[in-house]
C-alpha positions as CSV (number, residue, x, y, z in Angstrom):
1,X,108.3,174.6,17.4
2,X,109.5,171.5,14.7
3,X,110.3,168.5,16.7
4,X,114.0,167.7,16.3
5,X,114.2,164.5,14.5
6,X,117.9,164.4,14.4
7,X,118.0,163.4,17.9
8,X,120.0,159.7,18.7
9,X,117.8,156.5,17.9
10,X,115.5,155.3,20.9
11,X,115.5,151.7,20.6
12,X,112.6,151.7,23.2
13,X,110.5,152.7,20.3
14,X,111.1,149.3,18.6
15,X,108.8,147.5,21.3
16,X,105.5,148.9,19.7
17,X,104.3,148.5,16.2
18,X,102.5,151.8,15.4
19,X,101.9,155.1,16.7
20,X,99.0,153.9,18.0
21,X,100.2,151.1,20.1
22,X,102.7,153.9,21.6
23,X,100.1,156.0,22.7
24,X,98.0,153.0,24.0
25,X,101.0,152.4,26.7
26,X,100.8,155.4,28.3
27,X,96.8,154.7,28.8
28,X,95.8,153.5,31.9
29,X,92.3,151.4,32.7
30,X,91.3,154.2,34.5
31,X,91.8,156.5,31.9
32,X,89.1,154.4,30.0
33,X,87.2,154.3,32.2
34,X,86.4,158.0,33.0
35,X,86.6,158.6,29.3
36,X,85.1,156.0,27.8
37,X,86.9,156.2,24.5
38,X,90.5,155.4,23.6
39,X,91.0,157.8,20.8
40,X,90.3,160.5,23.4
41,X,92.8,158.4,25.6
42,X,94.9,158.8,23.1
43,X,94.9,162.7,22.6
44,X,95.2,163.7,25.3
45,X,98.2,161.7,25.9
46,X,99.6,162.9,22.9
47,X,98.5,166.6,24.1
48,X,100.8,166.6,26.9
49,X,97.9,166.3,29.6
50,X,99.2,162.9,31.1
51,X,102.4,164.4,31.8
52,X,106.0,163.1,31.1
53,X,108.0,163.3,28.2
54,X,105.7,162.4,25.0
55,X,106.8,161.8,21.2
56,X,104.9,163.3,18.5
57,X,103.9,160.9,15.6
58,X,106.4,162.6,13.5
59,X,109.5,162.3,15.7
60,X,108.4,158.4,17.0
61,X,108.3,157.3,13.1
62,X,111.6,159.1,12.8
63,X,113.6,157.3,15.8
64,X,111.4,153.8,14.6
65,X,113.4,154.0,11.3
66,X,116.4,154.6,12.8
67,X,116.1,151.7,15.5
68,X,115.0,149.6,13.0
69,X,118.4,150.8,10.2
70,X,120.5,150.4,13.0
71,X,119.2,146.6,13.8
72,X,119.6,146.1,10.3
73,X,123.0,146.9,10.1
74,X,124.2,145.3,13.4
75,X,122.1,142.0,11.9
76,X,124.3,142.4,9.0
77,X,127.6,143.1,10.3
78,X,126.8,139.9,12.4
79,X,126.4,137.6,9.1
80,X,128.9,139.2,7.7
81,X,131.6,138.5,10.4
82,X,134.3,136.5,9.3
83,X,133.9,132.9,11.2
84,X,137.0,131.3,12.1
85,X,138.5,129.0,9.4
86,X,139.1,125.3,10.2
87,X,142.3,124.1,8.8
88,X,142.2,120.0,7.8
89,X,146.1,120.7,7.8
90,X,145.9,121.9,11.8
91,X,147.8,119.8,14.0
92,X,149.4,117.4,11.4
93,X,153.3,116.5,11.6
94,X,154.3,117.3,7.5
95,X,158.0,116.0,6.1
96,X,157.2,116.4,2.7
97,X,157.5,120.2,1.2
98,X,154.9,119.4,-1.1
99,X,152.3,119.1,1.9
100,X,154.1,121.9,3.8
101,X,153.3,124.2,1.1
102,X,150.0,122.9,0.9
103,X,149.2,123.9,4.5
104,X,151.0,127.1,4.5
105,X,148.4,128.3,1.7
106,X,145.4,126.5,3.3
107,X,144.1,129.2,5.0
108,X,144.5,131.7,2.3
109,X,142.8,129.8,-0.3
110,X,140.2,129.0,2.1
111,X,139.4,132.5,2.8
112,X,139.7,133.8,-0.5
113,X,142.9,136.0,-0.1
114,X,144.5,133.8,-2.7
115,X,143.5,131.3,-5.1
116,X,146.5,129.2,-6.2
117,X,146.8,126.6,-9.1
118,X,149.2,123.9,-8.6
119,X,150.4,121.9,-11.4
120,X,151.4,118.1,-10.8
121,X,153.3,115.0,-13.0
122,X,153.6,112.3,-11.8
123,X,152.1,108.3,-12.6
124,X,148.7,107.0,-11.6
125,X,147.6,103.9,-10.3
126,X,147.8,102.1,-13.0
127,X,151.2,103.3,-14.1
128,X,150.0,106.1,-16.3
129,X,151.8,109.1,-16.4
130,X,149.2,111.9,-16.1
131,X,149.6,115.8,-15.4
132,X,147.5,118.3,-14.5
133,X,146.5,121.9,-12.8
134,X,144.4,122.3,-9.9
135,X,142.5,124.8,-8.8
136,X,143.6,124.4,-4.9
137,X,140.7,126.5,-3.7
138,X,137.9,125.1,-5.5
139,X,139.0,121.6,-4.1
140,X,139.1,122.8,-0.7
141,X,135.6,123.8,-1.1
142,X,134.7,120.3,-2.5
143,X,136.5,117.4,-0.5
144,X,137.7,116.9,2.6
145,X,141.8,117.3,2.5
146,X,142.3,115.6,5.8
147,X,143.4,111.9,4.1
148,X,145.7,114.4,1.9
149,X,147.4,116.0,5.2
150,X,147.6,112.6,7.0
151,X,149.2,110.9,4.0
152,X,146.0,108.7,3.8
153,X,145.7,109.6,-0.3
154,X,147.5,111.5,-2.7
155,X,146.4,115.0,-4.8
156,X,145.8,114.4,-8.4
157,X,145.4,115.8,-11.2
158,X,141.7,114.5,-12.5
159,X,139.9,115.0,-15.5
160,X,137.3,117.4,-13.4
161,X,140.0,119.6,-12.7
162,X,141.5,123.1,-14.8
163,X,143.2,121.2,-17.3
164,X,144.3,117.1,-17.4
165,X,146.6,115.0,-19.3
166,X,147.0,111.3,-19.7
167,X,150.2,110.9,-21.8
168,X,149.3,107.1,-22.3
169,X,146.1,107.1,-23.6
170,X,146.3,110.9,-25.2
171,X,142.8,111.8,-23.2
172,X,143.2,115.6,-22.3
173,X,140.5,117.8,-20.7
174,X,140.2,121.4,-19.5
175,X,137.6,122.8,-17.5
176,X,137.1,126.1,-16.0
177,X,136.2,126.4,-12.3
178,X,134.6,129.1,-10.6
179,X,138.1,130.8,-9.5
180,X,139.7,130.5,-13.1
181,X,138.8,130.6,-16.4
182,X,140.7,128.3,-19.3
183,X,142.5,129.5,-21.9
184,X,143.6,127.2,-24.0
185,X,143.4,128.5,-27.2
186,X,146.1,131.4,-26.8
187,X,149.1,130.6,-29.3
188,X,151.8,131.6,-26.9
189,X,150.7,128.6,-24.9
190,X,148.2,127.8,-21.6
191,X,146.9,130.6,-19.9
192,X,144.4,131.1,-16.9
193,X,142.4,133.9,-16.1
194,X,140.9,134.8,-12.3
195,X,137.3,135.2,-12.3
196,X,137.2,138.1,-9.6
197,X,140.0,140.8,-10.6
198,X,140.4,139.2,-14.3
199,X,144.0,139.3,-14.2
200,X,146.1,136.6,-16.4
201,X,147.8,133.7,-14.9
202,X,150.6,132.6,-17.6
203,X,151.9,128.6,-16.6
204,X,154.4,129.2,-19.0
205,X,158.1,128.2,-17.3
206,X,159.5,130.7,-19.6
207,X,157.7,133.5,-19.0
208,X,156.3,135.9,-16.3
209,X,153.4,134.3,-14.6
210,X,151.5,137.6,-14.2
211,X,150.3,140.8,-11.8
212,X,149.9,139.7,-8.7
213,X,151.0,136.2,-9.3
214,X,154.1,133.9,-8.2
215,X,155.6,130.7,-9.8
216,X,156.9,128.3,-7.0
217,X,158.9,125.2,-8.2
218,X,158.8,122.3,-5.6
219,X,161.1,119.3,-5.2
220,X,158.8,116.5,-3.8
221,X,158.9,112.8,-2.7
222,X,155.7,112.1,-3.6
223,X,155.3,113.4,-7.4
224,X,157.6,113.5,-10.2
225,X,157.1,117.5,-10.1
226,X,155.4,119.9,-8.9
227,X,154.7,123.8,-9.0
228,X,152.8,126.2,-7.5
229,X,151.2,129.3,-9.1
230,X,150.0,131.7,-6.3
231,X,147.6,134.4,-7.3
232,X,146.7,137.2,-4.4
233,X,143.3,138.4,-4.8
234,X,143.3,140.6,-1.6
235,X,145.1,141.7,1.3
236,X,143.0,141.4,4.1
């Protein structure tokens, strides 16, 4: 009769190596001793003659491979679990709505359900006047935004970031990051496209910012203006 190989997986069968060392677990010293050979151990152990419920070679190999698939995939679903995201915004008293909106899209940008670009004017240390767009999630992957949430620094634009303008000195710079590629060549004006659904992100005020994208005007103490374009990449 063909062994059923179908049968569930017998993750007891992970503990030996071979076929082989299977067999070998079910010989006693005894057994080699009155037979003198471990291949004839062996058989007759595979035969049936030792009693108990023996696997052929066929049917061990088959529950091996699927002790060893289903390892694999609980190892993966294990690396794969989503880790709980730390929030530099967590536990911070905000007054300004320019760092309330920055918290209430931390996590999202963080995890990748949206990647927003915020666009800010304002003067810099000097006196400049200087604007620019950031790409929110990018920076969260690359600086610490705790001084920003405990009013220990401000955001700014820098010449690093999507796209910066000094209006004193006339130095502009554009930059794609790995969320957003620049456009800034299109002659309807500055445009952005996502790097993982490849939808456009139009900065225009006049016009439609795009699928799956939101234009958020703020007013804010701490910059001359500021505006948030929100761009959902997924929903869960």
């Amino acid at each position: 009769m063909e062994d059923n190989i179908t049968a569930p997986f017998d993750d007891s069968v992970s503990l030996f190596n071979t076929y082989e060392d299977y067999l070998d677990s079910k010989v006693t010293p005894l057994d080699l001793f009155y037979l003198d050979s471990r291949e004839l151990a062996r058989q007759l152990v595979e035969l049936g003659y030792k009693g108990g419920n023996v696997l052929s070679k066929r049917k061990f190999e088959a529950r091996k491979a699927a002790a060893e698939a289903a390892e694999a995939a609980e190892a993966n679903a294990l690396s794969n679990k989503t880790m709980p995201v730390t929030l530099a915004s967590a536990g911070k008293e905000l007054k300004d709505n320019f760092l309330k909106a920055l918290a209430e899209r931390e996590e999202a940008n963080r995890s990748g359900k949206m990647t927003s670009v915020i666009f800010i004017r304002d003067h810099n240390a000097v006196g400049q006047e200087v604007s620019g767009y950031i790409d929110y999630a990018h920076r969260l992957k690359t600086e610490d935004f705790e001084p920003y949430f405990s009013g220990k620094k401000r955001l700014m634009p820098r010449r690093s970031d999507l796209c910066y303008q000094n209006w004193k000195t006339q130095m502009s710079t554009s930059n794609s990051s790995p969320n957003y590629q620049v456009i800034y060549d299109n002659p309807t004006g500055l445009l952005f496209k996502n790097k993982r659904d490849r939808k456009i992100l139009n900065v225009d005020p006049w016009a439609a910012p795009g699928e799956s994208s939101t234009r958020t005007p703020l007013q804010s103490d701490l910059y001359i203006q500021v505006v948030f374009y929100d761009h959902i990449t997924r929903t869960a």
